[in-house]
N, C-alpha and C positions, 0 to 999 in steps of 0.2 A: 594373624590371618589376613591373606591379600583381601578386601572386598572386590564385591564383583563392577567391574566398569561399566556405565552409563555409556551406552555407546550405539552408533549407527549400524554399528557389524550386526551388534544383536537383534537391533528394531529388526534391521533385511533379513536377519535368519527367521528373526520370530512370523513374518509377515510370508516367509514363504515356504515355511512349515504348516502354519497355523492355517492360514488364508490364500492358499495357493492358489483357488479355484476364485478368488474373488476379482472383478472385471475392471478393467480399464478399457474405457470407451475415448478415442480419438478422432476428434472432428477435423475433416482440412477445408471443410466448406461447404461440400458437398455433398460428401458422407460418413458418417460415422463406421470406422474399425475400431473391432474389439480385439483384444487379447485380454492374457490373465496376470493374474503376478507372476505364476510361472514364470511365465515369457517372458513379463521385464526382468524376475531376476537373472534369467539365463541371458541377455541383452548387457544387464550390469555385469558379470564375469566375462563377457566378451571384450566389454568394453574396456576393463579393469587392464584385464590382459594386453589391451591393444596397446593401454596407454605406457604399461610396463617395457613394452616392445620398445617404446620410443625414450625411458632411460629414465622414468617417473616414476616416482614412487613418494613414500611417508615424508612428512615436513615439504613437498612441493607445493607451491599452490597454482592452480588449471583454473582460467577463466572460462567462464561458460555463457555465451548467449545466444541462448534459444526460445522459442517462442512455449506455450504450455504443449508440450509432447510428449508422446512415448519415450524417445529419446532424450529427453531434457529430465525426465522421471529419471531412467537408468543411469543417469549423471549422477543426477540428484544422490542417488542410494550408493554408488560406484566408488566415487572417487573419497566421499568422508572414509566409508568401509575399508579402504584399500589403505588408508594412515592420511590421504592428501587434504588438499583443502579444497573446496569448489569457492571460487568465485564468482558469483552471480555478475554478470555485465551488463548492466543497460543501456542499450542502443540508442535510447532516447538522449541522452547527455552527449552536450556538445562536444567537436574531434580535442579540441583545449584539455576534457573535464576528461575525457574518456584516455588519453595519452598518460593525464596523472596517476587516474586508477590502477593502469596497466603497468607503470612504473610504481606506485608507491606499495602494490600487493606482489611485485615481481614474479608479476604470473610467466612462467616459463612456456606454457602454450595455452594457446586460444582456438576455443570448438565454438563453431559461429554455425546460424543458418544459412545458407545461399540470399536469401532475402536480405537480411542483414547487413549483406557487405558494403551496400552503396554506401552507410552510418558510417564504416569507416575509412571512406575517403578524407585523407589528409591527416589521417592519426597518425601517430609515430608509435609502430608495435613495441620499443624499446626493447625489454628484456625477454619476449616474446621469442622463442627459436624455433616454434613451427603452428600452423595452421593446422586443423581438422574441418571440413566442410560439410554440415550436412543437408541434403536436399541435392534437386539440380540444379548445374554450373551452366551458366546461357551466357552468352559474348560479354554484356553487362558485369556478369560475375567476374567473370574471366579478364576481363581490365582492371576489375577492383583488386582481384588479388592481383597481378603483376605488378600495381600500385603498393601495394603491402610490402611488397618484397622481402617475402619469407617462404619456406618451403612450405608446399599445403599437401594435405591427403586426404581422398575424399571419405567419408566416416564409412561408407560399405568397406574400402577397401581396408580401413584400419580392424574391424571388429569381425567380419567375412571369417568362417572356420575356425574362428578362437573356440575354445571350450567352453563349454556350459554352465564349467564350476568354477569355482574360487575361494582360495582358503584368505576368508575376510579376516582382516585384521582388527582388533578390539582396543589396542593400543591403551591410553590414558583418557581418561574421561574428561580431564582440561585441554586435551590436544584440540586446535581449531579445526570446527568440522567446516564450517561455510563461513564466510565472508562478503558482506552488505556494505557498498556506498550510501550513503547519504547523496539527495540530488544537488548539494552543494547552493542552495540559493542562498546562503547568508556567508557565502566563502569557499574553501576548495572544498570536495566531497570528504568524506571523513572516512574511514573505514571500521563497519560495527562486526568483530569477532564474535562468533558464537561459538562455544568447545561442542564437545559431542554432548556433554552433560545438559546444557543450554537446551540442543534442541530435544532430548527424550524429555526432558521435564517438563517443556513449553508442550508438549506433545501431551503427555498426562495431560496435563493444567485444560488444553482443551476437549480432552474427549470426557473430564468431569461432568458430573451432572448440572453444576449449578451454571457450567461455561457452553460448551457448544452440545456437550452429550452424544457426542457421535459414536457411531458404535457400527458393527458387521451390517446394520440394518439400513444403514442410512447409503444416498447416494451421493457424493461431496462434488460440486462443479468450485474449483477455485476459477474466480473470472480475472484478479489482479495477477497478472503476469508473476512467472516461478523467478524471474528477476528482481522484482522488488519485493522485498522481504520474505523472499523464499515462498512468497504468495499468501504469506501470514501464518507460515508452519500447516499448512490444510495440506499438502502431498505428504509428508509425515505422519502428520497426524491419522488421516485417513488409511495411510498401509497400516499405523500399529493397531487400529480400530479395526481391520479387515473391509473397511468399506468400501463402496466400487468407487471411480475416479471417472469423472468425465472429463477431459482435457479439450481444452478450446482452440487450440494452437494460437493463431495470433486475428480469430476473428470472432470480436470480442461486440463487434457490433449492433445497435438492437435489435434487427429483424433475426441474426445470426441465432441472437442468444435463445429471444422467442421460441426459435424454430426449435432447440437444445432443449430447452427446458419442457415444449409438449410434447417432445419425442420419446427423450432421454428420463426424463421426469426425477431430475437430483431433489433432495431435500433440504442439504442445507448449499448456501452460495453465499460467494463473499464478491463485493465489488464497491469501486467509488461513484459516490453520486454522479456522476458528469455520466457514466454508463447507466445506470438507474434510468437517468433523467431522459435519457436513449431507450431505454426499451418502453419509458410511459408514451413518448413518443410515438415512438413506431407504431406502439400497441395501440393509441387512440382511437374510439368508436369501435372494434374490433371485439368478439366474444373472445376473448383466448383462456384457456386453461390453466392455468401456471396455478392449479392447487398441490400439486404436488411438494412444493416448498414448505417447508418449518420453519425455516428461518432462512431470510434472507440479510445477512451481514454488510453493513456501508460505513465505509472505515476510507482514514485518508484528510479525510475536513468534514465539515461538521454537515449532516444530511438535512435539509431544508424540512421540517415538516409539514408543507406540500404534499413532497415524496411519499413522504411515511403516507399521510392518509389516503394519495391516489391508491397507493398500490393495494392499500388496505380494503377501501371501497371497493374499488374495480375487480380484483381477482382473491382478495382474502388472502393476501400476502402478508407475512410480518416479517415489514424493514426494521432492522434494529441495527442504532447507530453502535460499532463499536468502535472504542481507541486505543492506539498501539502506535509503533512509532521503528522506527530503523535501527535504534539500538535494542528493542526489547519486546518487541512479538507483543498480541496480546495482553493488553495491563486490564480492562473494564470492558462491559456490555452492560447495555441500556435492555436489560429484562425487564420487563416489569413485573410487582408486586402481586402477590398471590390474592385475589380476591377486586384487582381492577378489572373495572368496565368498558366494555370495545373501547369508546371513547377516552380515557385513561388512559386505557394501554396505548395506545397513541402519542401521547403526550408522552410518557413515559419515555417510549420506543424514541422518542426523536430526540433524549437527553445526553447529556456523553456517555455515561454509565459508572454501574456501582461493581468497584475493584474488585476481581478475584482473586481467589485462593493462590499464594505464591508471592504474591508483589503488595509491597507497600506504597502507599502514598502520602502525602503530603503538603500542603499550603508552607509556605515560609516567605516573612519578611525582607525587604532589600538588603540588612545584614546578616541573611540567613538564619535570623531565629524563628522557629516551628509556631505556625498560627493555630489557635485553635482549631478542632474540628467541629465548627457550627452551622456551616456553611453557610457563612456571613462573611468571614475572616478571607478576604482575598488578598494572593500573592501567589509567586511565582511555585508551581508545582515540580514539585523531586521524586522520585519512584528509588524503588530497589526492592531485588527480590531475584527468586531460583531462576532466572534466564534473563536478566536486566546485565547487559555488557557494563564490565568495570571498568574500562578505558577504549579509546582508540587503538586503530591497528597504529603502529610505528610510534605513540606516544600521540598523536595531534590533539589539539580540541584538549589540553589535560585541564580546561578553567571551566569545561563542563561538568565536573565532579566535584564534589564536597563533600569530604567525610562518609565515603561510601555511597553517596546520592547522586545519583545522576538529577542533573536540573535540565528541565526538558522545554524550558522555555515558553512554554504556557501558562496563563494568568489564570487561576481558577480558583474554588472554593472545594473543600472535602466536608463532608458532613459525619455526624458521629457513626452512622450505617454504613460509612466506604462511599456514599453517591459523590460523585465528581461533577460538579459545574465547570466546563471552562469558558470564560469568558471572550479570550482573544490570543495569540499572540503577543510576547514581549516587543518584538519589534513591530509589529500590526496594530495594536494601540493603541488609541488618539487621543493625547494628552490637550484637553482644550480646555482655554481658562486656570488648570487647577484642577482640574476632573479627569476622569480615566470615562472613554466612547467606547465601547467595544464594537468593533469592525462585524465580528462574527454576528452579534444582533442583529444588526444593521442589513447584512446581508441575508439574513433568516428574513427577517421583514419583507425584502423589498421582492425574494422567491417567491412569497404566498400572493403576488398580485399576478392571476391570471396570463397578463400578457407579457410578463417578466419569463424568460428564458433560463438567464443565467446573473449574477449581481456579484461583483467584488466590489470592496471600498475602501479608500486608504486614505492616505492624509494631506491637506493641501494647506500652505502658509496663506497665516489671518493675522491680519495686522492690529485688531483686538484682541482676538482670542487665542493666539499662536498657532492652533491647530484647527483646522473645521473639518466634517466626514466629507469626501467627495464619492459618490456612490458611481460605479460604469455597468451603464445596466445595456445588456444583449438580450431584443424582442424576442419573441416567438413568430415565428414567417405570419406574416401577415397582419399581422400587430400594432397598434397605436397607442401611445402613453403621451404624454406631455408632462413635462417637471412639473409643474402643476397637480397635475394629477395626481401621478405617484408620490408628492409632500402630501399630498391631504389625506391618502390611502396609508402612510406611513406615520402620519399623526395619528391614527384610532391604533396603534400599536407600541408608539414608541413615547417613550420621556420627552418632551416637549427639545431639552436642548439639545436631546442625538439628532435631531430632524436636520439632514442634511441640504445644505442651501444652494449646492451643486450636482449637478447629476451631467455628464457626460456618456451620448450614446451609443456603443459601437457592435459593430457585426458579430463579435465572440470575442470573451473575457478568452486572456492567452492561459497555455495550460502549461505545468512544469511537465518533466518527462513523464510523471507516473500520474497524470490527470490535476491535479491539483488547480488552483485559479494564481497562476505568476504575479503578486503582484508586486513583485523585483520589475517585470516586461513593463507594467501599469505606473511602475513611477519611473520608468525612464520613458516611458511616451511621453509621460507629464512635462518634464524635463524637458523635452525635445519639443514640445506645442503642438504633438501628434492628437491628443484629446482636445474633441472641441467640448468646450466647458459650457451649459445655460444655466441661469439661475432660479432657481423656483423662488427665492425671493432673496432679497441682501442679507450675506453674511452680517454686516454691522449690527442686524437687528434680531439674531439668535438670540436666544433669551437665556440670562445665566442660570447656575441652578438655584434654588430657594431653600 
């Protein structure tokens, strides 16, 4: 007996038999258009078609960077279904990073926004044999692509009069449906394969009860771009759920989102703290309504619990940190326990979270042997499970897997319930003395003071201690601190020898392409003498531990 395939053909047939009538609402700034799944499925058969015209079809892979659209949906559903692969492209990665990409996935064509095209000045399309454009082409554009130097078409004219239908293809359930770079900050980007099986089950996995519980009823706003990690599986997830979709396009900004969320009124939303920390922003001294959220997801690096309680206080929001990563959607959420109090829940909510259903976890030793689950036992954390990539695209990266376990490079604790601590970064760190500093604390701390903005911290040579924390803290407009200050403010929090004896001030902690805090950009300033360093008192007289 064949079994039946796990596959994106079926999710699209099921979502547009089932939930035909269900809404996709598209913002471009100004106003919100709706259509239905209908429409987008009838957009993906156009599109399908289009691409067919142009000599594509199964085992090809088609780069796609587009901002959250209607358009970038019908991608999304089109090209798995039709046998191909979509490759999500992020604009944000340097012409260097993004030239590799496009050569190491040999994407055969690339469908770009009009906006987009400046990003790829001075890339080299490589294996690339034709352009798709979608949006309008203004002089600007029209020099980037002559720069390209490849044939382009603009996406009305590819999809314009195709049919409506399409006989989707079901193929193999290990066939690659989409393909994820990595932002490459610890080397080249890497490429995370997911089959079609990866994402129906990552898709399950979230519309569970005990994970995001989404369902026909709910309203989904993904805010992290459908480029990096497919937006965390939420455009999937939400068509097999029949939920409606609010798409952002590419204005993701806080007044934008405000304005989204009283309007539109989604329930659940996923985004990184650096946009969070934008809409507390915007929103300050302001009544706003944003009750219509259940869950608001912050995923990416670890959400200041600040955040969490602003949003909780102020609009009765619940920020819940979850984590997940470019090879593997989805691993934990910081739910809390059934019978916590506001305040609980809070603390709870700003934890990494406790793993769901599908994926394992794990602490393990520098020689790879399995630590207890006490969550005491720190070491570097391994996953595996029903949508955890087993390798890179082309082989790369194979010294990140062991024995079936992806090692995800994060220092943490698993306790015997699934709850996950992470500590820090393997490379992030701070080995001082003989001790392990975790960066991530450090920077949880110095968020909760008031006129603290933004906080990264990394590692600076000590001529006693080898390592000491140097924290770079960006004010809030109008704001005063003194290193002084913020030691005395981070001694009623911290272990006496995390107290960092440097603190360096500047305009804004740099971000990697998908928001994150660069602190690759932070220790080559270091490097460079671009940070100006003051001492809130001499490293020489940190105190060891006891």
């Amino acid at each position: 007996m064949t079994p039946y395939q796990l596959s994106i053909a079926a999710l699209l047939r099921h979502g547009a038999a089932i939930h035909a009538d269900s809404v996709v609402r598209c913002y471009d700034g100004e106003r919100v258009e709706r259509c239905t799944y209908a429409d987008v499925v009838a957009d993906a058969a156009r599109l399908a078609a289009g691409l067919e015209s142009l000599g594509l079809g199964p085992g090809d892979r088609i780069g796609v960077g587009l901002w959250n659209t209607r358009e970038h949906l019908a991608a999304f559903l089109a090209i798995p279904a039709m046998g191909a692969t979509i490759h999500t492209v992020n604009p944000r990665l340097s012409a260097e990073q993004l030239t590799f990409v496009l050569a190491d996935a040999e994407d055969r064509l690339l469908v770009l926004d009009a906006t987009m095209l400046p990003a790829f000045a001075g890339v080299d399309l490589g294996p690339v044999e034709h352009v798709v454009v979608v949006g309008g082409v203004d002089d600007a554009a029209h020099a980037a692509l002559a720069a390209l130097d490849r044939p382009w078409t603009p996406h009305g004219a590819l999809v314009d009069g195709r049919p409506e239908t399409y006989e989707w293809r079901d193929g193999d359930e290990l066939d690659v449906a989409t393909l994820c770079y990595t932002t490459g900050t610890t080397g080249e980007p890497k490429g995370a394969a997911y089959t079609q099986r990866h994402v129906v089950l990552h898709s399950l996995g979230e519309c569970s009860a005990n994970t995001l519980a989404i369902s026909r009823d709910d309203v989904v706003m993904p805010i992290s771009p459908m480029f990096h990690v497919n937006a965390w599986g939420l455009p999937y997830t939400a068509w097999l759920a029949g939920a409606d979709l609010v798409l952002t396009g590419r204005h993701v900004q806080g007044e934008h989102l405000i304005r989204l969320i009283e309007q539109e009124r989604p329930t659940v939303a996923a985004g990184v703290p650096t946009i969070l920390a934008d809409v507390l922003r915007c929103g300050e001294g302001r009544a706003l309504d944003l009750s219509s959220l259940r869950l608001l997801m912050s995923g990416g690096s670890p959400v200041p619990r600040a955040v969490v309680e602003q949003f909780d206080r102020r609009w009765g929001v619940p920020v819940t940190q979850a984590l997940g990563m470019t090879e593997n959607g989805l691993l934990a959420l910081a739910r809390p326990p059934a019978g916590a109090d506001r305040e609980e829940a809070i603390g709870w909510r700003s934890r990494t979270g406790r793993v769901i259903a599908g994926v394992e976890v794990r602490a393990v030793a520098e020689d790879g042997t399995p630590l207890p689950a006490d969550g005491e036992s720190a070491g570097e954390l391994e996953v595996r499970g029903w949508w955890v990539v087993g390798s890179y695209w082309n082989g790369r990266g194979a010294d990140r897997f062991r024995d079936g376990w992806l090692r995800t490079g994060d220092v943490g604790t698993v306790d015997r319930s699934g709850w996950i601590e992470i500590s820090d970064r393997l490379k992030d760190v701070i080995k001082s003395g003989g001790e392990w500093i975790s960066s991530v604390a450090v920077e949880a701390a110095a968020m909760e003071h008031p006129a603290v903005a933004e906080a990264a911290v990394i590692a600076v040579p000590d001529e006693r201690w080898f390592e000491r924390p140097l924290v770079c803290v960006a004010l809030r407009d109008g704001a005063r601190l003194s290193p002084g200050e913020l030691r005395a403010f981070l001694a009623e929090r911290l272990q006496s020898w995390w107290l960092p004896e440097r603190v360096a001030f500047v305009a804004a902690v740099p971000k990697t392409s998908v928001g994150k805090f660069d602190k690759k950009a932070l220790r080559r300033q270091l490097q460079d003498g671009e940070l100006e360093i003051e001492l809130t008192r001499s490293a020489s007289d940190a105190p060891a531990r006891p």
